[in-house]
N, C-alpha and C positions, 0 to 999 in steps of 0.2 A: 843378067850379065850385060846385056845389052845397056840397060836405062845407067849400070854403074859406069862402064864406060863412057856416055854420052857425060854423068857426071861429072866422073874425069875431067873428060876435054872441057867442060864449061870451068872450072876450076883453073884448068890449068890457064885457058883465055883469060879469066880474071888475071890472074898472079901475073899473065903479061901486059896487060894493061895499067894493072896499078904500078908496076917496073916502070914501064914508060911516063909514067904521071909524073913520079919521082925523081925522073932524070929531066923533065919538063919545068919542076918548077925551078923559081929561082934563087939563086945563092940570099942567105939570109944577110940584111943588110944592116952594119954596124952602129947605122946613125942611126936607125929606128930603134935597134935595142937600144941606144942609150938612152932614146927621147923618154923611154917610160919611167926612168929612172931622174929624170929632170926637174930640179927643184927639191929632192930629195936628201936629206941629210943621210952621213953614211949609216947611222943604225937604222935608219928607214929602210935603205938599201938592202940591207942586212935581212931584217924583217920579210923585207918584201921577197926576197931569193929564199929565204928559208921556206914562209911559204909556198911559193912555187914549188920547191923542191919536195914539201911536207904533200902537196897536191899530187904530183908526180906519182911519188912513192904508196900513196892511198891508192889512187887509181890501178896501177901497177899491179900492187897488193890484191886488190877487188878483183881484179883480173885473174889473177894466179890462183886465186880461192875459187873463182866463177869454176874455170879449169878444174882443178881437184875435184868440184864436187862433178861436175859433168864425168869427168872418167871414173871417180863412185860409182855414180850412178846406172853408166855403161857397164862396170864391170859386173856389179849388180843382178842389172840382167840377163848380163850373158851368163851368169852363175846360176840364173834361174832357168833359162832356157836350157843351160845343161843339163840340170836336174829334171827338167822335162824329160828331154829327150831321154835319159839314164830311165827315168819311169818307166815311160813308154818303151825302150828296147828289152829292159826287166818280165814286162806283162807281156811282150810278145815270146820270147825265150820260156817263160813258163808257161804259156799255152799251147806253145808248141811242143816242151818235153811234156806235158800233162799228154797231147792228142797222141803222143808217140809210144807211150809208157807201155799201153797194153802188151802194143805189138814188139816189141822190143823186150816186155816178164815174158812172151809168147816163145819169142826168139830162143831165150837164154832158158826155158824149162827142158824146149828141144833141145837143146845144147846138151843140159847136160843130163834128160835120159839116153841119150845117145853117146855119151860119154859112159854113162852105167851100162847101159847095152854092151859097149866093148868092152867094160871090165868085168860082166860076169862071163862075159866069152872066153875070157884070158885065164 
């Protein structure tokens, strides 16, 4: 409980520092984007944004797939660790009615010669 916590907090330090990183840096400047594009005929232009864009979208893409398969994976386990545990709760529950069983046909024999007892009485 403790170590999640502390991970918490280290997390959430991050998330405020990279906030501040982001309001630190500076506004993107017009003349630079355009210098890349300098000397360039417009279907080069063209080209050239498409790919960026096609970069983007890969990246992006690889990302979203990285994701999916990671919460697979987690849920995976934790599917598995249920089934442990469902295991283990199963074998203990039956060891426990197996140790009880005797005492308990013990029980219910008394029961019901004692139940006979008052009906040959009656």
């Amino acid at each position: 409980l403790r170590a999640r916590r502390r991970l918490s907090d280290c997390l959430e330090d991050l998330a405020d520092r990279l906030r501040r990183e982001v309001q630190d840096l500076p506004a993107p400047d017009k003349s630079l984007e355009t210098l890349q594009f300098d000397g360039l005929d417009k279907e080069a232009v063209r080209d050239k944004k498409m790919f960026e864009g096609k970069q983007d979208f890969e990246w992006q893409r690889t990302l979203e797939l990285l994701t999916e398969a990671q919460g697979r994976k987690k849920a995976a386990a934790f599917q598995e660790k249920l089934q442990r545990v469902e295991r283990i709760l199963k074998r203990r529950w039956r060891r426990g009615r197996e140790r009880d069983k005797n005492q308990s046909l013990q029980a219910l024999a008394a029961f019901t010669a004692a139940i006979s007892k008052v009906e040959d009485a009656i």
